[in-house]
N, C-alpha and C positions, 0 to 999 in steps of 0.2 A: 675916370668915372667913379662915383661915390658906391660903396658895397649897399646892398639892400638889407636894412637894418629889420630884425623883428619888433611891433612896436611893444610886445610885451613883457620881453626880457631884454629888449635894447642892445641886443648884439647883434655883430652880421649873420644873417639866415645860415650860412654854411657852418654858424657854431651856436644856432639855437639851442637853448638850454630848455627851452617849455618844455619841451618831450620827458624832462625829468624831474616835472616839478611831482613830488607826493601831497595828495592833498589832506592833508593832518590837523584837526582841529583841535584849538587851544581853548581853555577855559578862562585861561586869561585874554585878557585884550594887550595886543603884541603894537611898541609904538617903534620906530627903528629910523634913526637918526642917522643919514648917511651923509660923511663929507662928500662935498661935490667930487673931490679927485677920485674918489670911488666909483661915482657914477660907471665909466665905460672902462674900468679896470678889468681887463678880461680875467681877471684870478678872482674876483669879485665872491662873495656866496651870500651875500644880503639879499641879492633878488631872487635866485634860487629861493631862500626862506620865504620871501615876504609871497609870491608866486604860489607855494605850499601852504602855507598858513591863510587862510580863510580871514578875510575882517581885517586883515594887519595892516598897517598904514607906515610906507615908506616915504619920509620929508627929507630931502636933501636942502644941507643950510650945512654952514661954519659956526654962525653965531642964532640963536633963538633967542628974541627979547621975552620981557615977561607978557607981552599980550598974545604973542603966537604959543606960548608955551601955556596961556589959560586958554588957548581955544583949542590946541592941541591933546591938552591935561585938564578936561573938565574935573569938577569936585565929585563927578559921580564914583570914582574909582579908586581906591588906595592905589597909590602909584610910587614904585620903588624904580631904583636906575641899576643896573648891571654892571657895577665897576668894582673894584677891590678898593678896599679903605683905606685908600693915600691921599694925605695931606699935604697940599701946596699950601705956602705963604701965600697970603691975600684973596684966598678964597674964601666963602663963605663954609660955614658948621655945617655937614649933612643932618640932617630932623635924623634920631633916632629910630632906628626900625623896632618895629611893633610885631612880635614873634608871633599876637593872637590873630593879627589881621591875615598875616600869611594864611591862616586855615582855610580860609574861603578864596581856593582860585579865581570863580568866578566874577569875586567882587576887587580884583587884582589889576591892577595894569603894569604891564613889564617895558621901559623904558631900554633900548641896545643902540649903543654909539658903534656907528660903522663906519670904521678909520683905521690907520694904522695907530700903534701908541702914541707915539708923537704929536699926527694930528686929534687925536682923542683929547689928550690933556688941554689943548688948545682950545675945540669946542667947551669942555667946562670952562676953563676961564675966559672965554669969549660970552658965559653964559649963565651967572648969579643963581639963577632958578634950575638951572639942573644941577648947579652945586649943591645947592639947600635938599634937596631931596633925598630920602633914607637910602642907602647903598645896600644892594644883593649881592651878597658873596656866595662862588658854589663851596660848598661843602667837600665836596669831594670834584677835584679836577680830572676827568677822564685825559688818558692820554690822546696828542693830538695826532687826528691823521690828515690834516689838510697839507701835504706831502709839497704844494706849490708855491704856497711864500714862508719868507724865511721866520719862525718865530727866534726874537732877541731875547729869550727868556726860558724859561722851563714855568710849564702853565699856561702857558700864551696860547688861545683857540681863534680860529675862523668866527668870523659873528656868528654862523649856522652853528658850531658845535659850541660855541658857549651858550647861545639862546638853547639849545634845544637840552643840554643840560640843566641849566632854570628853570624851562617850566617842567622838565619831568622830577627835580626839585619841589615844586611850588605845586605840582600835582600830584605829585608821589605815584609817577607813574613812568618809569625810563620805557617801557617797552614801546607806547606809544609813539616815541619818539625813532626808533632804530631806523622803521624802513626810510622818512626822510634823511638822517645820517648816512645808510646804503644810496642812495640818490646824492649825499655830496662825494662819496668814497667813488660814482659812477663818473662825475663831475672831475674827480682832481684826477684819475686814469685816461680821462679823452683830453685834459691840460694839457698833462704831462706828453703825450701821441703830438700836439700840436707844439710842445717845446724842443720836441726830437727831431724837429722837421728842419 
């Protein structure tokens, strides 16, 4: 017999996550790219985010052509992509990022691939127009505490702590951000309970 799934957070009811979403609003407009193999990953923290964040628009795809990605990325918004500034052969030039446009969060849209690395690189070369797009680098990398999947790197975040690093970046505001981080720290404690079992 099938589990009864929440249709909000799309896990089974017995590990509904709603009850932890914090509702934290952004000044930026939050767009969050999730690989499909994402989707029902129980270690998952993109929908947690997206759940928290007010207005946020979660599209699950591998590959985004240029016309989903102009209705996705209207011209009303400078729109940066959250990746570190690594160059593959055969991809297209990131557009140069514009230090003055940052000032104005609310005229900002913050692009987050939700993938593992691997499939991340893949969505960009699957994908011309999110190549071309100015890259946000954090400045300062908090250390991570998403304690349940494995990072292959030192810097490597959950999408929830690298996005919510960014916009308190791009808003100059970290404190706003904490109590949602305390909601994924509540998050990767009931994982871990159900990894123990």
């Amino acid at each position: 017999m099938a589990r009864l799934t929440c249709p909000h957070c799309l896990r089974p009811q017995a590990t509904c996550l709603c009850h932890l979403a914090v509702h934290t609003a952004s000044a930026c407009e939050l767009l969050i790219l999730q690989h499909p193999l994402e989707v029902h990953h129980a270690k998952n923290s993109a929908r947690l985010l997206h759940l928290s964040v007010p207005g946020s628009r979660l599209v699950v795809g591998e590959a985004f052509d240029e016309a989903m990605l102009q209705t996705l990325m209207p011209g009303d918004r400078y729109t940066v992509l959250l990746y570190p500034p690594t160059a593959y052969e055969g991809h297209a030039t990131p557009a140069l990022l514009e230090p003055a446009q940052l000032l104005h969060p609310e005229k900002l849209r913050l692009v987050v691939l939700d993938a593992t690395w691997r499939k991340s690189r893949k969505m960009l070369h699957l994908s011309p127009g999110l190549q071309r797009l100015p890259r946000l680098t954090l400045e300062e990398v908090p250390a991570g505490r998403y304690a349940i999947r494995k990072a292959h790197a030192p810097g490597q975040l959950s999408t929830l702590e690298a996005t919510c690093a960014a916009l308190a970046q791009l808003e100059r505001n970290a404190e706003r951000w904490q109590p949602l981080l305390a909601a994924l720290d509540a998050f990767v404690a009931r994982q871990m309970i159900y990894m123990q079992k």
